[in-house]
Residue, then its C-alpha position, 0 to 999 in steps of 0.5 A: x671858929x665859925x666852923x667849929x660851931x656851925x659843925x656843933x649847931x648841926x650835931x646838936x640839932x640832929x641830936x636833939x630835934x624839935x621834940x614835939x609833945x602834944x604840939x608843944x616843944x618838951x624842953x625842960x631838959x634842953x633848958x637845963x642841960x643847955x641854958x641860953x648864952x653864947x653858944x646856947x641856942x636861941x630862945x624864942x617864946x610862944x605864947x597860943x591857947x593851946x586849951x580853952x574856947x580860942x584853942x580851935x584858931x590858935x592851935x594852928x598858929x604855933x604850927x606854923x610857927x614851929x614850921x618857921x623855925x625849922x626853916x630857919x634851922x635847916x638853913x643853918x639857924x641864925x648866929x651859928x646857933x639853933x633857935x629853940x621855940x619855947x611853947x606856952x599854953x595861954x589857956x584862952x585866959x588873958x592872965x595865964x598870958x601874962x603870967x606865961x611871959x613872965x615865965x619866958x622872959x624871967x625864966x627861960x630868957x627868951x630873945x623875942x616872944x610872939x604871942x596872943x590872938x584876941x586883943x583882952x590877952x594882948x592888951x593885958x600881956x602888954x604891960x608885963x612887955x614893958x616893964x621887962x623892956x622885951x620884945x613881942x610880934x602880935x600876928x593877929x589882925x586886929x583893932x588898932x588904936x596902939x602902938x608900943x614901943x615893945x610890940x611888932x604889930x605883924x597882923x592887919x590894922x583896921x584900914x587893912x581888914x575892916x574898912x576895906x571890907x566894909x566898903x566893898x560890902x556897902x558897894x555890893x552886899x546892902x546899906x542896912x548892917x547889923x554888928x555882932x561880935x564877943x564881948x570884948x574890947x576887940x568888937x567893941x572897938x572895931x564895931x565903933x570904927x564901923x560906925x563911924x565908917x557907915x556915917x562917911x557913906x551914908x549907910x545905916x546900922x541897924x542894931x549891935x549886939x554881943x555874946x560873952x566872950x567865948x559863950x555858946x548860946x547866941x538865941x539872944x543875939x540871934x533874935x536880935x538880928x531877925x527882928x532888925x532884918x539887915x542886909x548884911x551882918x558884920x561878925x566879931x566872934x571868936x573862937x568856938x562861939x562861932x559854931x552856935x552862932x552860924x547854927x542859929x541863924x540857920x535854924x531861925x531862917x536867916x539865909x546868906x541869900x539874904x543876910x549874909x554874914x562877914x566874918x573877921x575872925x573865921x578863915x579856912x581852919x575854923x570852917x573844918x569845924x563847921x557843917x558847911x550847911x550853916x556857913x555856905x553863902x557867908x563871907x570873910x575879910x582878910x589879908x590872907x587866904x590859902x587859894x592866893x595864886x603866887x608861887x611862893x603860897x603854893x609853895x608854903x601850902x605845900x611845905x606846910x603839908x608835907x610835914x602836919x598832913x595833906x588835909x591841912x588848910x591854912x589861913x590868914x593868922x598862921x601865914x602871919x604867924x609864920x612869915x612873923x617868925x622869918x622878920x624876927x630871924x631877919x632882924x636877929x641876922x641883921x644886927x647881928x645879935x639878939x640883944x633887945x634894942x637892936x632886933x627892935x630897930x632893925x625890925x623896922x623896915x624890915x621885909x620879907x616875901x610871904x605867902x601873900x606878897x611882900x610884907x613890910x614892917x612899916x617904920x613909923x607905925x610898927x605895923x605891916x603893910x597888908x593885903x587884903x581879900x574878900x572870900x566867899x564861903x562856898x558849898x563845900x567849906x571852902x573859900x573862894x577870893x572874889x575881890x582882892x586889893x591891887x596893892x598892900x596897904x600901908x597901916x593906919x592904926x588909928x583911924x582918922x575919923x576920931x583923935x588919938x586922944x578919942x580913941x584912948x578915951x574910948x578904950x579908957x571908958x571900957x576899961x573902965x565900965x568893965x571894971x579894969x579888965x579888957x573883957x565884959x566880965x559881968x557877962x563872961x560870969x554867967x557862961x558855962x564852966x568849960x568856957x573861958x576868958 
């Protein structure tokens, strides 16, 4: 028997592929002629901007994804059958997000979603999570200050990206930090937990200001920061706000000689899309970087080119994106079924060797024990690591400066102040119309 469907998996996938159009997986006829059963393939939703202001860093994660997945069919796939990724366009709209999993847990009956980047979307697809009682990974770094009992947490908590960064800035950069980001939960959150770090060692913050969530003019921001005068800039901006804001402070003189930017949202693929004059000198934070010396990450960079392109670069949410997708498979062949309370439980605990190094589903926290590296935005657009961790990092998602109880009392009141959403909607109203939130 086991076999009989082994030879049918085979036949069906060379048959069938991962048809590809325009990076999404064209499946409506697969899904009717094939529905999910037994002996039907495997589910497996995703959910990125594929269009919108986040498009520019999400694109690349269903890449490598999709990557993981023809991995996993290659070798056979998982319980004798194929696993077929489920694509959705998440539009950079936290309710297209949510409404998105509906459709892939309602209708195409999915086993597992991964799904978002900016936390608005995650924060708002969390619930329709819950409710259904299904299962997601979020492979995005991030602010903390959650755990789900529906929600696999894959990317860095803030003691595993933003205070390890802060640290080795205030020991080498400068005392005096300006904090910038989008406006929306996510900045507001991890800009909090800066400040309470800067207390602990006695730096200064001198000044905190934020563009709308995915917005294009950072004059104002700009000018804040050259009349603060920082020695270092921590950046919470997302998507395509980066460009104008890199840009302005080149045009206003703001050097990285003297004001270097940290970045905790662009790695190697945004930095293709912007002039190197405006980001060389400028720094970023992250688990992950493409030029990881280990054998296994040159030989994920290479199985990555080889099948999107040579020109290619990869970054710290595509691994995780990637080595995501490999700790659900592991789950799934564990338990030996894609029944949801089962992947769930052996998903804790659950390692896999990444790219980066071992990283391990931490069972009481639902996060990942991390790496972490300092990179250096070199001439040419590249990143160069100039520090890196000894040891992955085990998460703390809520840091301990505050209560848990202050912690959700602080994301509560901006729920609240902005009017039951994750983002500032009052400023998310006034950008332009090809933006969205």
């Amino acid at each position: 028997m086991a076999e009989r469907r082994a030879g049918w998996a085979g036949a069906l996938l060379k048959w069938a592929g991962l048809v590809l159009f325009g990076g999404v997986l064209a499946s409506e006829a697969w899904w009717f002629w094939h529905p999910a059963g037994e002996d039907g393939p495997i589910r497996l939703g995703i959910i990125h901007a594929l269009t919108g202001a986040m498009a520019i860093s999400e694109k690349p994660m269903v890449d490598a994804e999709l990557l993981a997945v023809e991995e996993i069919n290659a070798q056979g796939g998982l319980l004798g059958r194929p696993v077929e990724a489920v694509v959705m366009d998440g539009a950079s709209d936290p309710d297209t997000y949510a409404r998105q999993a509906e459709k892939l847990i309602g209708q195409n009956k999915v086993a597992a979603l991964i799904a978002c980047w900016t936390s608005a979307c995650r924060k708002t697809l969390g619930p329709v999570i819950e409710r259904h009682h299904a299962l997601m990974i979020y492979p995005m770094a991030y602010e903390g200050l959650e755990i789900s009992p529906n929600i696999i947490y894959t990317g860095a908590a803030p003691n595993q990206q933003i205070l390890p960064a802060v640290n080795w800035s205030y020991e080498h950069l400068g005392k005096r930090f300006f904090l910038v980001g989008s406006d929306y939960v996510w900045p507001h959150a991890v800009n909090a937990i800066i400040r309470d770090q800067m207390i602990a060692l006695g730096g200064e913050v001198v000044g905190e200001g934020y563009m709308p969530y995915g917005g294009l003019d950072a004059g104002a921001v700009v000018a804040q920061i050259q009349a603060a005068r920082p020695d270092v800039i921590f950046s919470t901006l997302v998507g395509d706000s980066n460009a104008p804001f890199y840009r302005a402070l080149r045009e206003v003189g703001l050097q990285a000689q003297k004001s270097p930017v940290v970045s905790f949202s662009i790695s190697d693929p945004e930095l293709q899309k912007l002039p190197a004059v405006d980001v060389s000198g400028h720094y970023a934070a992250w688990p992950y970087f493409q030029g990881v010396e280990r054998k296994e990450n040159t030989e994920f960079v290479q199985r990555f080119r080889q099948r999107y392109g040579e020109k290619r670069v990869l970054s710290d949410v595509m691994e995780t994106a990637y080595f995501s997708v490999h700790l659900w498979a592991r789950a799934v062949a564990q338990a030996g079924t894609t029944e949801v309370n089962a992947v769930n439980d052996d998903l804790l605990g659950q390692s896999f060797n990444a790219p980066e190094g071992i990283v391990t589903v931490d069972s009481t926290t639902r996060h990942t024990w991390r790496s972490f590296n300092m990179g250096l935005i070199r001439e040419d657009g590249r990143i160069e690591i100039v520090w890196s961790g000894q040891h992955p990092i085990r998460p703390v998602p809520y840091p301990r400066t505050r209560s848990v109880k202050q912690w959700d009392d602080f994301l509560k009141d901006l729920y609240r102040g902005w009017k039951n959403h994750w983002f500032n909607a009052a400023t998310a109203e006034g950008r332009t119309s090809h933006e969205t939130h």
